[in-house]
C-alpha positions in Angstrom: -16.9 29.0 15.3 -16.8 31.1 11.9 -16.3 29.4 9.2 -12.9 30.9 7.9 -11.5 29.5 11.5 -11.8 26.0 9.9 -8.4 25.1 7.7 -7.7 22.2 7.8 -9.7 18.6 7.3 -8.8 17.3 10.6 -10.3 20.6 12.1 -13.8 20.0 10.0 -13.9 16.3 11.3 -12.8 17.4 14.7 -15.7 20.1 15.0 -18.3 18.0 13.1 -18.2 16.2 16.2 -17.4 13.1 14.2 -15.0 10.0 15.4 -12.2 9.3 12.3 -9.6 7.3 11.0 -7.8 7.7 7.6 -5.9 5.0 5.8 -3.1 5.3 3.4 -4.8 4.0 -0.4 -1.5 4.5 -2.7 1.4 1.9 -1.9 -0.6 -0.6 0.6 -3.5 0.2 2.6 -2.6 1.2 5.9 -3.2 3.7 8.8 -2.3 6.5 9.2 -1.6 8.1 13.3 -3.2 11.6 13.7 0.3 13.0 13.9 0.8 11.7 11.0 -1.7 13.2 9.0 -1.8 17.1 11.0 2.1 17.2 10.3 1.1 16.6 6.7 -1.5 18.9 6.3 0.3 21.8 7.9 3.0 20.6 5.6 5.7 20.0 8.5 6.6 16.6 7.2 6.0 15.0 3.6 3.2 12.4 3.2 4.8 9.5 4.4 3.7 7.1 1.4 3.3 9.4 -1.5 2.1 7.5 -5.2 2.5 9.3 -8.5 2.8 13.0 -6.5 -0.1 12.4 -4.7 -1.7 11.3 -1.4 -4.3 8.9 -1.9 -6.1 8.6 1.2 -9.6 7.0 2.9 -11.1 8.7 5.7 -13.8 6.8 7.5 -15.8 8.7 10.2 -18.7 8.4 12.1 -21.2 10.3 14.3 -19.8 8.6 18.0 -24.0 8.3 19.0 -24.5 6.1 15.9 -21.7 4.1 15.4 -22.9 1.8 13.5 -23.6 4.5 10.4 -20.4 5.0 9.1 -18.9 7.0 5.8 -16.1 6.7 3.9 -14.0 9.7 1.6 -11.7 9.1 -0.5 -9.5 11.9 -1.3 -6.3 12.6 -3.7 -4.7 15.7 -2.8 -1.5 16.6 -5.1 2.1 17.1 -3.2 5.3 19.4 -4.5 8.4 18.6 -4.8 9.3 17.8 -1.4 6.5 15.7 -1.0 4.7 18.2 1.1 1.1 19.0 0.4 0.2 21.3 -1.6 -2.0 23.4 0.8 -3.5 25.5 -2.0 -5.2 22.3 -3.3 -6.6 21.3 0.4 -8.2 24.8 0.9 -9.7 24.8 -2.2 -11.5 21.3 -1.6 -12.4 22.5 2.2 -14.2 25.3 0.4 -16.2 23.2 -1.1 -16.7 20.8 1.2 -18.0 23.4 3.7 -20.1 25.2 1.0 -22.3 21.8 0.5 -22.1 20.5 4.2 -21.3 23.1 6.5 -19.5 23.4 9.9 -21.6 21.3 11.6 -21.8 17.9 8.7 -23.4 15.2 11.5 -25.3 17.8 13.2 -27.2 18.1 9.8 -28.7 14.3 10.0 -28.6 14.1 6.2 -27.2 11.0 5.1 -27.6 12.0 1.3 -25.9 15.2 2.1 -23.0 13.6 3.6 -22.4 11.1 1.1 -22.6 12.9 -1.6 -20.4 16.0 -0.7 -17.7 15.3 -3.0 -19.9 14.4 -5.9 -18.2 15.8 -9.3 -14.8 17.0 -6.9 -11.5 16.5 -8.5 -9.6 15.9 -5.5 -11.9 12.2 -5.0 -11.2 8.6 -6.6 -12.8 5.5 -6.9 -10.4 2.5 -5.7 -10.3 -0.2 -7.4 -12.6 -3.9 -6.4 -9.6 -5.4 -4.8 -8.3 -2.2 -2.9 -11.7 -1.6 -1.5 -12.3 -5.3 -0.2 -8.6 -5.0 1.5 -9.4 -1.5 3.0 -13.0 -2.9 4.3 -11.0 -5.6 5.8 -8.3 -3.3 7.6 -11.0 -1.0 8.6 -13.3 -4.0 10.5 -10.1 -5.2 11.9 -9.5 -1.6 13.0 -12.3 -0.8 14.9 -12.7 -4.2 16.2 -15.7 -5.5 13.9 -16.6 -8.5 12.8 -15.5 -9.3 9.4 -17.9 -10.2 6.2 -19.8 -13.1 6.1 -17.6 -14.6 3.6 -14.6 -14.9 5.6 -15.9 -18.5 7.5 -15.9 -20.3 3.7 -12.3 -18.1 2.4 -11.0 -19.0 6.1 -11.3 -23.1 5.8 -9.9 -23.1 2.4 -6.7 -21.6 3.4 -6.6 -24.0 5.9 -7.1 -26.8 3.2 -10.3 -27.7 4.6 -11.4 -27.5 1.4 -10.7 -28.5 -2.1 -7.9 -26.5 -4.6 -10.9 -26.2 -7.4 -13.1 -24.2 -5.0 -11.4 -21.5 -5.1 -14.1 -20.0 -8.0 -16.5 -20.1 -4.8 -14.8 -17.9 -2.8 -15.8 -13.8 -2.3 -12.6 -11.9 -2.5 -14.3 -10.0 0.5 -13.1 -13.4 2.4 -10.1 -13.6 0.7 -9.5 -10.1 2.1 -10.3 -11.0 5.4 -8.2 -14.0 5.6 -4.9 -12.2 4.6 -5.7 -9.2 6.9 -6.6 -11.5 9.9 -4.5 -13.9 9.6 -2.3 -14.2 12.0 -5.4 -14.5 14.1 -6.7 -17.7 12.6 -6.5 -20.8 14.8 -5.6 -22.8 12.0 -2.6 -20.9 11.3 -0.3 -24.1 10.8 -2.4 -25.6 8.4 -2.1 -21.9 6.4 1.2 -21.9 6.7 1.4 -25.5 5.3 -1.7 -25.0 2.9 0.6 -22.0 0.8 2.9 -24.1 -0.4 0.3 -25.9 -2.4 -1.8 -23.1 -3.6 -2.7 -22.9 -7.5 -1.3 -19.9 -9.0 -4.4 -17.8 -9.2 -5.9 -18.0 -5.3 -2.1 -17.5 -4.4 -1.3 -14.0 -6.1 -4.7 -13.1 -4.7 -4.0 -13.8 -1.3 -0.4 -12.3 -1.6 -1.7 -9.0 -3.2 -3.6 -8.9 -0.1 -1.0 -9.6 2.9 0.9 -7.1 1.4 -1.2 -4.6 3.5 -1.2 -6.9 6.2 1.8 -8.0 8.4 2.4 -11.7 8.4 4.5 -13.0 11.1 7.8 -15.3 10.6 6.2 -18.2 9.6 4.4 -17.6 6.7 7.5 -15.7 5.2 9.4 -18.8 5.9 6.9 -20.2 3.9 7.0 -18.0 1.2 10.5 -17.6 1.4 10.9 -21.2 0.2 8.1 -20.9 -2.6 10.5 -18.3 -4.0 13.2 -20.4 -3.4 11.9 -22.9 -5.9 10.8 -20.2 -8.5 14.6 -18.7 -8.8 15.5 -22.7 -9.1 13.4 -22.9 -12.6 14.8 -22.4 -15.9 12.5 -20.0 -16.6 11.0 -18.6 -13.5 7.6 -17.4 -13.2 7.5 -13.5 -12.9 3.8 -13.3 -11.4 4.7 -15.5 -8.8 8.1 -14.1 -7.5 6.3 -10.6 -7.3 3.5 -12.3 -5.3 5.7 -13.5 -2.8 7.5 -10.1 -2.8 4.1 -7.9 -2.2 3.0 -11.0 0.2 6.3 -10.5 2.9 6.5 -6.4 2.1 5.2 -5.4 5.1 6.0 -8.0 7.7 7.4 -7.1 10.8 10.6 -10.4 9.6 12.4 -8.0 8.1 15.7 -10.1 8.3 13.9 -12.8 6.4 12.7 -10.3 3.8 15.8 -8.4 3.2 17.4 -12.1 2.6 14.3 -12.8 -0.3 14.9 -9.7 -1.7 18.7 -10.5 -2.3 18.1 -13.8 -4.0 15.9 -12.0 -6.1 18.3 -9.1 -7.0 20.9 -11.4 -7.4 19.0 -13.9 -10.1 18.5 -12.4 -13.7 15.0 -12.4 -13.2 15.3 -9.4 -11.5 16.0 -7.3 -14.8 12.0 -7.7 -15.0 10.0 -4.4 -14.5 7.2 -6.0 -13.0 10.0 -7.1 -9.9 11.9 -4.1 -10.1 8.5 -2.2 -9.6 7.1 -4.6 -6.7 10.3 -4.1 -5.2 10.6 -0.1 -5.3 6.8 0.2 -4.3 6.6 -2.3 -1.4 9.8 -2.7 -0.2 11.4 0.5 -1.1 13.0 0.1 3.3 15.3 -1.7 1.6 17.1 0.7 -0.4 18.5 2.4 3.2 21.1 -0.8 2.7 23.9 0.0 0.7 24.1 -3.5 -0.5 20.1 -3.9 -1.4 20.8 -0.3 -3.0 23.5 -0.8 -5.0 22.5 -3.9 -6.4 18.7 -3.1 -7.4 19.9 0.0 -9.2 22.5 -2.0 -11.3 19.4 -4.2 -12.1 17.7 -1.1 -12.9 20.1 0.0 -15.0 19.8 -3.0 -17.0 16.0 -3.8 -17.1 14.0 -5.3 -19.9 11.8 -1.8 -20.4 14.7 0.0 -21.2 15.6 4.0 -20.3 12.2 5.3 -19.9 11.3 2.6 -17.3 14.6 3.3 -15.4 13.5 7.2 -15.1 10.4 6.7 -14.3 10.8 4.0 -11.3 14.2 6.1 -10.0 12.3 9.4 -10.2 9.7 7.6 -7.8 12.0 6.5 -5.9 14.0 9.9 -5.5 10.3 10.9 -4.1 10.1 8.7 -1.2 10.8 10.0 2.2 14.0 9.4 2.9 15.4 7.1 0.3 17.4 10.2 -1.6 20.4 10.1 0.3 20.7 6.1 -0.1 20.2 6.3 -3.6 22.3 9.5 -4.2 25.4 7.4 -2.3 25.1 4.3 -4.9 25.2 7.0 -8.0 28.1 8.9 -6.7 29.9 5.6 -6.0 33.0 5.0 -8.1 32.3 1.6 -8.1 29.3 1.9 -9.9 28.9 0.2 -13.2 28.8 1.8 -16.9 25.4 0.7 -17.5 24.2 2.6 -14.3 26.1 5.7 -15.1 25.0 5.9 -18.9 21.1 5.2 -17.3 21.6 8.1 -15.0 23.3 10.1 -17.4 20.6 10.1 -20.0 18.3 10.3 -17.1 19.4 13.6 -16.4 20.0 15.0 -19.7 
């Protein structure tokens, strides 16, 4: 095959023989199908969970004779604004990417080679510590792997088998593991039980975790009711709520969630940036319901950042697939406040 036949990434990995999958890296880590991803790079359908303009993504392939060697890329390829890719940007990077590796990038044998063909490249990033121990986590769970050795020791303390001041101890590898497995844990009572009682610290850990994970009922009950107790304070703690928000975000309870959420909105609390902005990048499902809508952009409206933060999070909002129309309803309402419809009117000036 010539090389000018080859224009797409999913083509190169396809003819390089290699076996792939590619995770989401922006909002929460989580896979993407292979519809999913050729839809977006023929730019049929926007990237489903675009950050900042951008698709962050990992791809993790492997030569299927050596499994066990794997490689990971992680690439940031810029979108327009329809969310779409910008295919200009792709072709430029495939360019590259062929020049240094060629057609044929597992035929080659080099492990240097493949591993650093993106050196110096604009379109890669670096993920944070705690982003890559979640995506190592998702990607053993993924391909049915054991996980790291640190996940026996993180395992028994969320199941209170060990003391509250060991947390220190613990690898956030472990930690990782736990959230992304966790549902699979035996001792899955004593979790459920055990969160309740967890010191501040371990606990937004874990939650910032499970937010790429999908807990089932019963630890959102669980958390439901730590958050429960938080909106009960006089002055309740912010890190906390927006733990237990990132913590339920993706779980498949969704009644349950949408029911947090509404507390939340509905408590003054919720003027706060940081829970305006865990709710609009986790959650952001919620905004399809007039209700949710309507009432997180009269919080918006009035949040402790002022006008700039209100553009900014309802500009990336407006981004998301479709949220627009949802959001578009709410602004257009006559019911709408005179906060809300000065925010958006500076907004737009």
């Amino acid at each position: 095959m010539a090389t000018n036949k080859i224009t797409t990434l999913s083509e190169f990995l396809h003819h390089s023989g290699a076996k792939y999958r590619i995770f989401d890296m922006g909002r929460r880590i989580v896979k993407l199908t292979a519809d999913e991803f050729v839809e977006f790079e023929f730019a049929k359908s926007p990237y489903p969970y675009p950050f900042k303009k951008s698709a962050l993504f990992g791809i993790v392939f492997w030569d299927p004779k050596v499994p066990y060697q794997r490689y990971v890329w992680f690439l940031k390829l810029p979108l327009d604004e329809q969310g779409l890719l910008i295919q200009a940007a792709r072709d430029e990077f495939l360019v590259m990417l062929l020049e240094r590796v060629g057609e044929c990038m597992l035929a080659a044998k080099d492990d240097q080679v493949i591993e650093s063909a993106l050196k110096y490249s604009p379109y890669t990033f670096k993920p944070r510590e705690d982003r890559m121990a979640v995506f190592n986590a998702i990607v053993r769970k993924n391909l049915a792997l054991k996980p790291s050795h640190y996940y026996d020791d993180a395992r028994d303390y969320f199941s209170g088998k060990k003391d509250l001041d060991t947390w220190p101890s613990l690898g956030m590898q472990g930690v990782a593991d736990v959230a992304v497995r966790v549902d699979d844990i035996d001792e899955i009572l004593n979790l459920i039980r055990f969160i309740s009682r967890l010191p501040p610290e371990p606990f937004v850990m874990f939650s910032t975790f499970l937010e790429s994970a999908s807990p089932a009922i019963g630890i959102v009950e669980a958390l439901s009711q730590r958050i429960k107790a938080e909106l009960q304070e006089s002055k309740p703690d912010i890190a906390q709520i927006c733990a237990c928000l990132r913590a339920v975000s993706n779980s498949p309870a969704t009644g349950l969630v949408d029911q947090m959420v509404k507390l939340v909105l509905q408590h003054p609390c919720s003027r706060d940036i940081e829970v305006l902005a865990t709710i609009s990048g986790r959650i952001w499902r919620i905004l399809k319901q007039k209700l949710l809508c309507q009432l997180y952009l009269e919080q918006l409206a009035q949040n402790d950042a002022g006008q700039a933060a209100f553009s900014q999070l309802l500009a990336d909002l407006m981004f998301m697939p479709g949220i627009r129309p949802h959001i578009m309803q709410v602004l257009r309402s006559s019911s709408r406040s005179d906060s809300l419809s000065k925010a958006v009117g500076e907004m737009f000036n």
